[in-house]
C-alpha positions as a Markdown table, in Angstrom:
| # | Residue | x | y | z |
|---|---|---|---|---|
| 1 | Unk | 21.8 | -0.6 | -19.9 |
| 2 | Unk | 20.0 | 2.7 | -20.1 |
| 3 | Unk | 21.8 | 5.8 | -18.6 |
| 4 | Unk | 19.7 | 8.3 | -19.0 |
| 5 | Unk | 16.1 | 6.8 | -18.4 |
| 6 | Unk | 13.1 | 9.2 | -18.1 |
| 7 | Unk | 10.2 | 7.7 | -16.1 |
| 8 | Unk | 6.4 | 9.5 | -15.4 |
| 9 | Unk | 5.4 | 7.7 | -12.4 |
| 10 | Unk | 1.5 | 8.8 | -12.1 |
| 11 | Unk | -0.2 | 7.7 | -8.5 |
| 12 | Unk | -3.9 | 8.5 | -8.4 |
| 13 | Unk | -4.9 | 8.5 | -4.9 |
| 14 | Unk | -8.6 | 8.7 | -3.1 |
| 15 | Unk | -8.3 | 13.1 | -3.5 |
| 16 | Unk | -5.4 | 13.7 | -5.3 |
| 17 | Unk | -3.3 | 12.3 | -8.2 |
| 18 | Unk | 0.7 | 12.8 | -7.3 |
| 19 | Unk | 2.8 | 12.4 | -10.7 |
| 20 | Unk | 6.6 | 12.6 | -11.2 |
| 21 | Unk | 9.3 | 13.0 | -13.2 |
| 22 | Unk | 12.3 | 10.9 | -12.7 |
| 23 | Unk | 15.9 | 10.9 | -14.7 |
| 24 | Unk | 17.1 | 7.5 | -13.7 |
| 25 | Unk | 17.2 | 7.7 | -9.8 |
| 26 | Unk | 16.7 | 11.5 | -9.5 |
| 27 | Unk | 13.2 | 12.9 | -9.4 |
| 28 | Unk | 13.6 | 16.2 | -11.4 |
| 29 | Unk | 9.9 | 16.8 | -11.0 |
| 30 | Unk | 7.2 | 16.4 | -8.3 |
| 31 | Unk | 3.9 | 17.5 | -8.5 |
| 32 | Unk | 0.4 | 16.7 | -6.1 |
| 33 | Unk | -2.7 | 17.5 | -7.8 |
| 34 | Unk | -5.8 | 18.0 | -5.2 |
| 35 | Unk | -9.3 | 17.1 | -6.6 |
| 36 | Unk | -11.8 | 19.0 | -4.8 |
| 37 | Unk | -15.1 | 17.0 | -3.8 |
| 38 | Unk | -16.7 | 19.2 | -5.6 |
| 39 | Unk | -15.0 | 18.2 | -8.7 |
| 40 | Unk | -14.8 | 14.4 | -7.8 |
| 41 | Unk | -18.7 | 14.5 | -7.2 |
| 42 | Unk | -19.9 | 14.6 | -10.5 |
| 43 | Unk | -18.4 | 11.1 | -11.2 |
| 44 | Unk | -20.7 | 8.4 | -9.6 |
| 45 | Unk | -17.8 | 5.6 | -10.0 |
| 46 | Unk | -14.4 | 6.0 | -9.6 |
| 47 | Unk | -13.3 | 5.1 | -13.5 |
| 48 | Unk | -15.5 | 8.0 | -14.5 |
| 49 | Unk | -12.4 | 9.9 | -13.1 |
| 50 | Unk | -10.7 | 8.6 | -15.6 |
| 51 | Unk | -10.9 | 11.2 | -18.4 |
| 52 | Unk | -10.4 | 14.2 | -16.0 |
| 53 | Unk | -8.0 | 12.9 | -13.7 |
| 54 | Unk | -5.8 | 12.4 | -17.5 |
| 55 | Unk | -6.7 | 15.9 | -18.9 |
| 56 | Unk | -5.4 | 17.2 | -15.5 |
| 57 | Unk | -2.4 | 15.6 | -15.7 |
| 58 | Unk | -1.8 | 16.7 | -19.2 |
| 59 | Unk | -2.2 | 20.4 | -18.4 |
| 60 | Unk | 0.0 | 20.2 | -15.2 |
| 61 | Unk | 2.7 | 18.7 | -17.3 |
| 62 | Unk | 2.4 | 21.3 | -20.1 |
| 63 | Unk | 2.5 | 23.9 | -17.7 |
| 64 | Unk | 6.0 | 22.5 | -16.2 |
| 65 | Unk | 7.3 | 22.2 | -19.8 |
| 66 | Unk | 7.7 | 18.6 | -20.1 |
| 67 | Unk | 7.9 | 17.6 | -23.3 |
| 68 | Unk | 5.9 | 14.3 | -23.4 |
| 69 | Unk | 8.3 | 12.7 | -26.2 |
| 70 | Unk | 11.3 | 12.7 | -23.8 |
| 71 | Unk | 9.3 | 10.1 | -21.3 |
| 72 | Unk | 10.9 | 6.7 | -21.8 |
| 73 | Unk | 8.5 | 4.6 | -20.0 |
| 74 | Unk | 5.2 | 5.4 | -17.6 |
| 75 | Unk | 4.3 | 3.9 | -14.7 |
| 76 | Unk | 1.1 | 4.1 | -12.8 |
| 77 | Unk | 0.0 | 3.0 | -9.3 |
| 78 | Unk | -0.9 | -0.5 | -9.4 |
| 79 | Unk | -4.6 | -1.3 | -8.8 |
| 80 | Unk | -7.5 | -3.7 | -7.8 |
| 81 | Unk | -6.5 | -6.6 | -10.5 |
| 82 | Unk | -6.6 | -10.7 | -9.8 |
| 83 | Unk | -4.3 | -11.5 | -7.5 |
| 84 | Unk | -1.1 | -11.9 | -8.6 |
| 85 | Unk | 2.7 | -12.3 | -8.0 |
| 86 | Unk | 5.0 | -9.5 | -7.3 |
| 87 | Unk | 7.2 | -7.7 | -9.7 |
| 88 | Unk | 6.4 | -5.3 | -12.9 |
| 89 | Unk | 3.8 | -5.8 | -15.4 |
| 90 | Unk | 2.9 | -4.9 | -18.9 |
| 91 | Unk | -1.0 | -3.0 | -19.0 |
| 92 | Unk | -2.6 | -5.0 | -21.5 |
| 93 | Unk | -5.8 | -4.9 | -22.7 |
| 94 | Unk | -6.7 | -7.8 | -20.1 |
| 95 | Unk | -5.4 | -5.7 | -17.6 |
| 96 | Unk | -7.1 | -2.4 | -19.2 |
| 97 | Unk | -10.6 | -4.3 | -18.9 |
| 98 | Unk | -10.2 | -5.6 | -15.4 |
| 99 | Unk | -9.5 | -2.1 | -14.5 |
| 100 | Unk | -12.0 | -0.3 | -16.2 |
| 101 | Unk | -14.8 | -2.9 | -14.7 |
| 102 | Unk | -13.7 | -3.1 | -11.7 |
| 103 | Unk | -14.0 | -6.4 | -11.1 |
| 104 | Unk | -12.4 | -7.1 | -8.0 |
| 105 | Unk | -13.1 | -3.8 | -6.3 |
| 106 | Unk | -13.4 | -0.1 | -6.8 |
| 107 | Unk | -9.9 | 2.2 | -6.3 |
| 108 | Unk | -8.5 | 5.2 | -7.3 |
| 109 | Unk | -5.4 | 3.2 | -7.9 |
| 110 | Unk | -7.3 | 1.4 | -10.5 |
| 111 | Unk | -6.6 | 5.0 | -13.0 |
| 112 | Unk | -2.9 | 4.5 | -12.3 |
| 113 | Unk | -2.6 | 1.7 | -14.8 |
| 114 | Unk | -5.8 | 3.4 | -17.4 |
| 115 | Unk | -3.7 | 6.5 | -17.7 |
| 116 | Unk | -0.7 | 5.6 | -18.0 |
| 117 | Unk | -1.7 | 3.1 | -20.6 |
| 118 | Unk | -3.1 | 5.9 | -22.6 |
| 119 | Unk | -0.1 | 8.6 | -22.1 |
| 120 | Unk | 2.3 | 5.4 | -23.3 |
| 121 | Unk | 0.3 | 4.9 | -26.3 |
| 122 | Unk | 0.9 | 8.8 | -28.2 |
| 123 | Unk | 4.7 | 8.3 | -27.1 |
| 124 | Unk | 7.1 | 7.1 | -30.0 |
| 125 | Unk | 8.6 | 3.9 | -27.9 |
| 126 | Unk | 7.4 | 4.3 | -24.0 |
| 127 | Unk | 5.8 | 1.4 | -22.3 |
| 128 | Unk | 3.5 | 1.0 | -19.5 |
| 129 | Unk | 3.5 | -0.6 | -16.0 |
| 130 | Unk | 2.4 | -1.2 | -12.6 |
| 131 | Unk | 4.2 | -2.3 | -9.7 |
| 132 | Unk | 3.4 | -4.4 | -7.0 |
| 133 | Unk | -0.4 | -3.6 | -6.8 |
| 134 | Unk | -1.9 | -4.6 | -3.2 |
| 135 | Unk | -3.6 | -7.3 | -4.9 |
| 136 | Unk | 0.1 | -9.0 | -4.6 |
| 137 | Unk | -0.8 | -12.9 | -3.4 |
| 138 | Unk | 2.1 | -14.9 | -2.6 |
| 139 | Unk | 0.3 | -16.2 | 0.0 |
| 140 | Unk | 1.5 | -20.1 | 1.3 |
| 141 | Unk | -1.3 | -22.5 | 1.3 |
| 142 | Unk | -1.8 | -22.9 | 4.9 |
| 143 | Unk | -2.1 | -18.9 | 5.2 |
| 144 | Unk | -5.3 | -19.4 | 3.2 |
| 145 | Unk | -7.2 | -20.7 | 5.8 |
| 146 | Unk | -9.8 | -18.7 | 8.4 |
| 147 | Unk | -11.7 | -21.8 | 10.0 |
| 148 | Unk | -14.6 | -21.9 | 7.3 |
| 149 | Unk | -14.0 | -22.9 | 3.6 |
| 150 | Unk | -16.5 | -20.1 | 2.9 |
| 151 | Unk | -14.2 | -17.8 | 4.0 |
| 152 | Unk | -10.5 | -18.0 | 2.5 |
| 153 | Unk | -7.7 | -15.7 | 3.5 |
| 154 | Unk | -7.0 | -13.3 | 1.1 |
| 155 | Unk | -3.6 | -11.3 | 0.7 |
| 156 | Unk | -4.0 | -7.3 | 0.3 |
| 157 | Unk | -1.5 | -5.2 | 1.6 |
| 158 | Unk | 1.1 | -2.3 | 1.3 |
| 159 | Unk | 2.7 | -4.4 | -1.5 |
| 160 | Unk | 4.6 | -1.6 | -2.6 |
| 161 | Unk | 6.5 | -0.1 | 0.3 |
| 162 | Unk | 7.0 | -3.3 | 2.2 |
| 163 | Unk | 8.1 | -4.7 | -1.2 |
| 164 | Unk | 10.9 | -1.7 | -1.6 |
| 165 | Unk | 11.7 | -1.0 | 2.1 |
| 166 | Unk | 12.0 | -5.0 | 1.9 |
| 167 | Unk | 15.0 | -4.3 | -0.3 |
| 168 | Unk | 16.1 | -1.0 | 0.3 |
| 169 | Unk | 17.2 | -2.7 | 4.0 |
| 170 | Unk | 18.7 | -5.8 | 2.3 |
| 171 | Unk | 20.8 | -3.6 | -0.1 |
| 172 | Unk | 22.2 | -1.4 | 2.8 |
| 173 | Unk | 23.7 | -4.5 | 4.4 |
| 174 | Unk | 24.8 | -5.9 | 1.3 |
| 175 | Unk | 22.6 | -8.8 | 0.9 |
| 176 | Unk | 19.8 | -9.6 | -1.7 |
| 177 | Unk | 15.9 | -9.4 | -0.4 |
| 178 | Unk | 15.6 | -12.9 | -1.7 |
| 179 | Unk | 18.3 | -14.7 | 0.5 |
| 180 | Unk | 16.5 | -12.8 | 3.9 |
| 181 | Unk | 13.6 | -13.7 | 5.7 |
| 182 | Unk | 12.0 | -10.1 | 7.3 |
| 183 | Unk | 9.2 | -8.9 | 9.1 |
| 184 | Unk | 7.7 | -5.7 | 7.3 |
| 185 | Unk | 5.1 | -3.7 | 9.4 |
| 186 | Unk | 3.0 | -0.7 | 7.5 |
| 187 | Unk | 2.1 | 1.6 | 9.9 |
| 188 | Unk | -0.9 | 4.0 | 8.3 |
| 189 | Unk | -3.9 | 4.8 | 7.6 |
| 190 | Unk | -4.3 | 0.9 | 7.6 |
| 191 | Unk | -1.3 | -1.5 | 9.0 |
| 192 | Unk | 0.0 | -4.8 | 7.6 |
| 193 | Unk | 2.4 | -6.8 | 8.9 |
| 194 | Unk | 4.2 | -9.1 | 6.4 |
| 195 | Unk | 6.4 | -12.4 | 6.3 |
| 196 | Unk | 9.0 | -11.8 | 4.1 |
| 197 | Unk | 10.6 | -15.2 | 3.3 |
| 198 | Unk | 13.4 | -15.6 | 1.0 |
| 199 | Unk | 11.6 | -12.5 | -1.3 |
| 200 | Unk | 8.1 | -13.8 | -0.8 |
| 201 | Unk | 5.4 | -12.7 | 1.4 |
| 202 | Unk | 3.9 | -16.2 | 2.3 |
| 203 | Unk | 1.9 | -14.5 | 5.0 |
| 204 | Unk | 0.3 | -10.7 | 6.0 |
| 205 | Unk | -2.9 | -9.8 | 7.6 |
| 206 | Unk | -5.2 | -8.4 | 5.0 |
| 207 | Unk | -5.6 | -4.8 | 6.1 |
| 208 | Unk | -8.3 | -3.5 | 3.9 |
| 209 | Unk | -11.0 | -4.7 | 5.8 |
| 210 | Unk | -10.0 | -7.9 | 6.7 |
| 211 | Unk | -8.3 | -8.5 | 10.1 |
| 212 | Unk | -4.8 | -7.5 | 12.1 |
| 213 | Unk | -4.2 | -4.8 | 14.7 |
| 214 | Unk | -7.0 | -2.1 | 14.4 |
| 215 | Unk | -5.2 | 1.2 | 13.0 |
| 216 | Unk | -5.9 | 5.2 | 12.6 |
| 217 | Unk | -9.6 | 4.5 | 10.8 |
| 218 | Unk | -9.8 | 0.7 | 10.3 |
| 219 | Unk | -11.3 | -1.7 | 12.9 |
| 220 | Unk | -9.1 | -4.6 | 12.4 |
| 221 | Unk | -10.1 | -7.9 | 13.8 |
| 222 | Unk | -13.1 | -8.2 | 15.5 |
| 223 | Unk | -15.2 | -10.8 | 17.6 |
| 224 | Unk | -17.6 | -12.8 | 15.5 |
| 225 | Unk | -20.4 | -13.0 | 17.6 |
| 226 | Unk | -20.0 | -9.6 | 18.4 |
| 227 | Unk | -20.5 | -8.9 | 15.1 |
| 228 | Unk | -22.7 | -11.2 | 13.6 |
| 229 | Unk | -25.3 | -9.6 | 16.6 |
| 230 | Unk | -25.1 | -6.0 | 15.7 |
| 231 | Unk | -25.4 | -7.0 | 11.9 |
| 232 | Unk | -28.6 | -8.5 | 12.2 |
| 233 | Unk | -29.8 | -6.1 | 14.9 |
| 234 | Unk | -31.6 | -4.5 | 12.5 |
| 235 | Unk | -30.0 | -0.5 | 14.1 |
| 236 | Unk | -27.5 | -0.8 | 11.2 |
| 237 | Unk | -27.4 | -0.9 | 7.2 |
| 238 | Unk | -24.6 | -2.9 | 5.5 |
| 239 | Unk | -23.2 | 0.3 | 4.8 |
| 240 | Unk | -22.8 | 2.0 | 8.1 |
| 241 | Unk | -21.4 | -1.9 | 9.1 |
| 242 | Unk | -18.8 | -1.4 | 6.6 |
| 243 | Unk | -17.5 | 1.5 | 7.6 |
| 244 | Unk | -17.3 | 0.9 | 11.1 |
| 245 | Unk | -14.8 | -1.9 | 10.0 |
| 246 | Unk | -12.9 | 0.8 | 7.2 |
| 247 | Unk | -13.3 | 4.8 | 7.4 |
| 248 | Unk | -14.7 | 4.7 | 11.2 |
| 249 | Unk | -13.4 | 2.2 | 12.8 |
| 250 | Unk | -10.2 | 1.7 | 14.9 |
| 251 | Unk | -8.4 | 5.0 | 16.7 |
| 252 | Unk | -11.3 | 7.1 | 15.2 |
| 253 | Unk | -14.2 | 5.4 | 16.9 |
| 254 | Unk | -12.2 | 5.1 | 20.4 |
| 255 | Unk | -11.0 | 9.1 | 20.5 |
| 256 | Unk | -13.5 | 11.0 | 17.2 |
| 257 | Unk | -9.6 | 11.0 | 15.5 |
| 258 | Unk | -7.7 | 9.4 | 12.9 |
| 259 | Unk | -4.2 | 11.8 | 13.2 |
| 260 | Unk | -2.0 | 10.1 | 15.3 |
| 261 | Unk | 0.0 | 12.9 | 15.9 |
| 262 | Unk | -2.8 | 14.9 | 17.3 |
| 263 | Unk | -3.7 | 11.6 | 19.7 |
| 264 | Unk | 0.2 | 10.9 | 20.5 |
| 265 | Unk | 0.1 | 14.4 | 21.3 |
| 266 | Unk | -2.8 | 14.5 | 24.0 |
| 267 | Unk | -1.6 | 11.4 | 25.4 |
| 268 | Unk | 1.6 | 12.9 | 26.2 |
| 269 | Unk | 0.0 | 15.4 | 27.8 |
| 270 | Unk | -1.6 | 13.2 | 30.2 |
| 271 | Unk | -4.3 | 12.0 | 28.7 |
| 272 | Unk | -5.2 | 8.4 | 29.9 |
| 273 | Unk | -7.7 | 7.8 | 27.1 |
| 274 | Unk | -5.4 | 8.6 | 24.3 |
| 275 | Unk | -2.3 | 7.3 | 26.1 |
| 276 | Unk | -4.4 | 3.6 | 26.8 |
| 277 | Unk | -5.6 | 3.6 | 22.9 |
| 278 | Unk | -2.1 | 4.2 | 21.3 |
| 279 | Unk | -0.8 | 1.5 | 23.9 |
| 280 | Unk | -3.5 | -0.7 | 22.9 |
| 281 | Unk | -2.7 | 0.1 | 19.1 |
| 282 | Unk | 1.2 | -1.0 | 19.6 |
| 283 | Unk | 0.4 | -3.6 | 21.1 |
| 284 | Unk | -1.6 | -5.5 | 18.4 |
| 285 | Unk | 0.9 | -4.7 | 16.3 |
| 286 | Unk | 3.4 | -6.7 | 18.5 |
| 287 | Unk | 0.8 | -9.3 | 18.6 |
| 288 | Unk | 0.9 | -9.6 | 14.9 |
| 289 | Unk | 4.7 | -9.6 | 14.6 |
| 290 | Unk | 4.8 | -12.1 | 17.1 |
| 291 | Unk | 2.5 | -14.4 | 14.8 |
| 292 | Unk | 4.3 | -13.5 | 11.9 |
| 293 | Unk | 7.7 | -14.9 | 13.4 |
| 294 | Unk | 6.0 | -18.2 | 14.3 |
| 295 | Unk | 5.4 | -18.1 | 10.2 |
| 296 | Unk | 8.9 | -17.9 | 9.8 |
| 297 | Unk | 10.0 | -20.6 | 12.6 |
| 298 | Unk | 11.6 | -18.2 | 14.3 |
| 299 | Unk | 14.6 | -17.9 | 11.6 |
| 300 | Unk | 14.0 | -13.6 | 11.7 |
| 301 | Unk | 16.9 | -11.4 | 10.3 |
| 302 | Unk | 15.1 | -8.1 | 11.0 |
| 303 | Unk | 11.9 | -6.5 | 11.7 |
| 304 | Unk | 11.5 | -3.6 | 9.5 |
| 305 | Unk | 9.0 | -1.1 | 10.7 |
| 306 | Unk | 7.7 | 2.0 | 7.7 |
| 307 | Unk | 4.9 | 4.0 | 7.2 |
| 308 | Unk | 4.2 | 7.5 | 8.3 |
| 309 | Unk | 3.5 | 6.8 | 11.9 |
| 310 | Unk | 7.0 | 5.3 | 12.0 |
| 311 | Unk | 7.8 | 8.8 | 12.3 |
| 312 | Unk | 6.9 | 8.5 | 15.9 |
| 313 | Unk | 9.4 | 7.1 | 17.8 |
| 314 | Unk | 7.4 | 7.2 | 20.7 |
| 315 | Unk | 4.9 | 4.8 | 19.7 |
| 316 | Unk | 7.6 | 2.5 | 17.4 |
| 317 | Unk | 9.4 | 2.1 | 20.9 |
| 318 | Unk | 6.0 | 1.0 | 22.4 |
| 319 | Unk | 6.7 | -2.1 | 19.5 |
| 320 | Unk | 10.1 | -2.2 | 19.9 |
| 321 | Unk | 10.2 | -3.3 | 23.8 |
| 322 | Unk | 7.8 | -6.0 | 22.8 |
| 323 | Unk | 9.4 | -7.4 | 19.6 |
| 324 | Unk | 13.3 | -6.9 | 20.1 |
| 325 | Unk | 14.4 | -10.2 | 21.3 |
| 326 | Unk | 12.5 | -11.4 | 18.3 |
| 327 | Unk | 15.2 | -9.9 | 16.0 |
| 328 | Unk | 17.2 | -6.4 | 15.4 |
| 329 | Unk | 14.0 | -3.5 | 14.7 |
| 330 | Unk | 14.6 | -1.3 | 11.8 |
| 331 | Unk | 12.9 | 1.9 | 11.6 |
| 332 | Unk | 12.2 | 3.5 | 7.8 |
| 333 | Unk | 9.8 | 6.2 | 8.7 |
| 334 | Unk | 7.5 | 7.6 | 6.1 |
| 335 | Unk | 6.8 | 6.1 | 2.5 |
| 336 | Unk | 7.8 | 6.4 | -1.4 |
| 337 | Unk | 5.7 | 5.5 | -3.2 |
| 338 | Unk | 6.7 | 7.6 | -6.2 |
| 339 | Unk | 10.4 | 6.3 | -5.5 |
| 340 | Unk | 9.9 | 2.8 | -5.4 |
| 341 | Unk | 7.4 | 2.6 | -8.5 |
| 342 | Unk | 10.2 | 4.6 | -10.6 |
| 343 | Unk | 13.1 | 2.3 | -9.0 |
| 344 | Unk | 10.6 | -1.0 | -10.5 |
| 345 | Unk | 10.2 | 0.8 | -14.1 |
| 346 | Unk | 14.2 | 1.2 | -14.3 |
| 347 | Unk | 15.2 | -2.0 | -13.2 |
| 348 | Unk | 12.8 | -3.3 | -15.7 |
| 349 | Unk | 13.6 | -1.2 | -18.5 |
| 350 | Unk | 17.2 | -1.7 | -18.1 |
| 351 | Unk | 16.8 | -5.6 | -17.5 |
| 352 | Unk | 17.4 | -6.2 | -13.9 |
| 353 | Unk | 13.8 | -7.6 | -13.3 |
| 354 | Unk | 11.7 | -9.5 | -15.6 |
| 355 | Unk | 8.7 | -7.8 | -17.0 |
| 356 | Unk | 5.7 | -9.6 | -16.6 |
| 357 | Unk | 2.5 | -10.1 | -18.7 |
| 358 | Unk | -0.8 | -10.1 | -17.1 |
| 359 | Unk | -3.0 | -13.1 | -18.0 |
């Protein structure tokens, strides 16, 4: 087993690229790089990034003094692959080319994998990975169906965090993730609610811009006909449809905000609008949990509850006093992404985990 394993975790995200250092379990270096839209405009697809987004991280870590050579293994942000199971996988070249072409959807996250490909390749023995990508499917069949065979139930979600919060609770009460069945909620920029069954997430709400509890920008479910009238009103382009489902939909279309701590903080001073939307927010949530435990029969060891507006214990209590008798509520406020991608890369590296090969 390695002892002294140096990991670059690179996580491109929509405006900014985070990367980190980390010796073993101790991040030694932390740095968020913010792409103006000035810069990111010039690129009319988000691979043309690609290339830039590298040569600024190669700068930033020259300018730290980290010596490339002393980087055991890389790991990027996991990005819009096939769907596939969880765990750790290799980025091959048939991961490389369903990155680069985007087949399955545009990201930013898609560079995670490019780059760190690339940075692994002038090193003398480092590797490259990604982690639990939100393309993770480990969807049961009967969570596949909608109602329509046109339409099948697709699994995208905060693979990641609920994956690692997942086991960071199960390790804290000395069990393994994989003898536990858990309910995971995501609260963000977009919420999922997962069912965790014996280390398997046989069932989440596909929070993209699928359906669930409406959150800060995202709509959520909707009502079909509802829908299917204002689409073919003719008032509306598929485009401005689309992003009143993701990017202005939900808490921003009710109040003109997507910061929950600026709404929490008007409803708390009396504002009924604010106050009734949060409320309304919390409770889909419950709602979804609710479903959830019917997927798991009822046989709950804990609700786990992460994200950063888990941070607000006043609006996780509007959850809790819904969902307690369900099973004991957890709270892990905030996320790590950079943590739990460099916790993957060591337990592969050192064995622990099997490393996987994309096909």
């Amino acid at each position: 087993m390695a002892t002294n394993t140096r990991i670059l975790v690179i996580n491109p995200g929509s405006t900014s690229t985070k990367i980190a250092i980390f010796q073993q379990e101790k991040v030694i270096f932390l740095k968020t790089i913010k792409h103006s839209p000035e810069a990111l405009s010039q690129f009319s697809r988000i691979t043309d990034q690609y290339e830039y987004r590298k040569d600024i991280i190669y700068e930033e870590l020259k300018s730290a003094d980290v010596h490339l050579e002393s980087i055991d293994v890389v790991i990027g942000r996991g990005g819009m692959v096939k769907p596939i199971g969880s765990g750790v996988y290799r980025v091959n070249e048939a991961m490389r080319t369903d990155l680069l072409e985007c087949k399955r959807g545009e990201h930013a996250s898609n560079l995670g994998g490019l780059i760190a490909a690339d940075i692994a390749k002038m090193l003398p023995s480092a590797e490259a990975f990604i982690a639990d990508p939100v393309v993770v499917d480990e969807l049961q069949p009967l969570a596949r169906y909608s109602g329509h065979p046109s339409f099948e139930r697709t699994s995208v979600f905060h693979a990641l965090n609920q994956k690692a919060i997942a086991r960071t609770h199960a390790k804290s009460i000395m069990k393994k993730y994989e003898e536990m069945n858990l309910i995971v909620v995501h609260l963000g920029g977009g919420i999922t609610v997962g069912a965790h069954q014996k280390g398997k997430v046989i069932d989440v709400n596909q929070g993209l811009d699928g359906d669930g509890p409406f959150s800060p920008e995202r709509s959520g479910t909707l009502p079909m006909g509802a829908i299917l009238k204002t689409a073919f009103s003719g008032k509306y382009s598929y485009s401005e449809m689309a992003e009143m489902v993701v990017g202005k939909g939900g808490m921003l279309a009710y109040l003109g905000t997507n910061d929950a701590y600026i709404a929490e903080k008007e409803a708390k001073d009396g504002d009924e609008k604010y106050k009734e939307v949060l409320e309304a927010m919390a409770y889909q949530v419950a709602k979804e949990i609710g479903a959830m435990s019917t997927v798991l029969k009822g046989e709950v060891d804990a609700i786990l509850i992460t994200g950063g507006i888990a941070n607000s214990i006043w609006f996780c209590n509007l959850i809790i006093e819904r969902v307690y008798r369900i099973a004991p509520v957890h709270l892990y406020p905030g996320q790590d992404e950079m943590g739990a991608l460099a916790e993957n890369a060591l337990l592969a590296v050192n064995g622990e985990i099997e490393i996987k090969d994309y096909l």
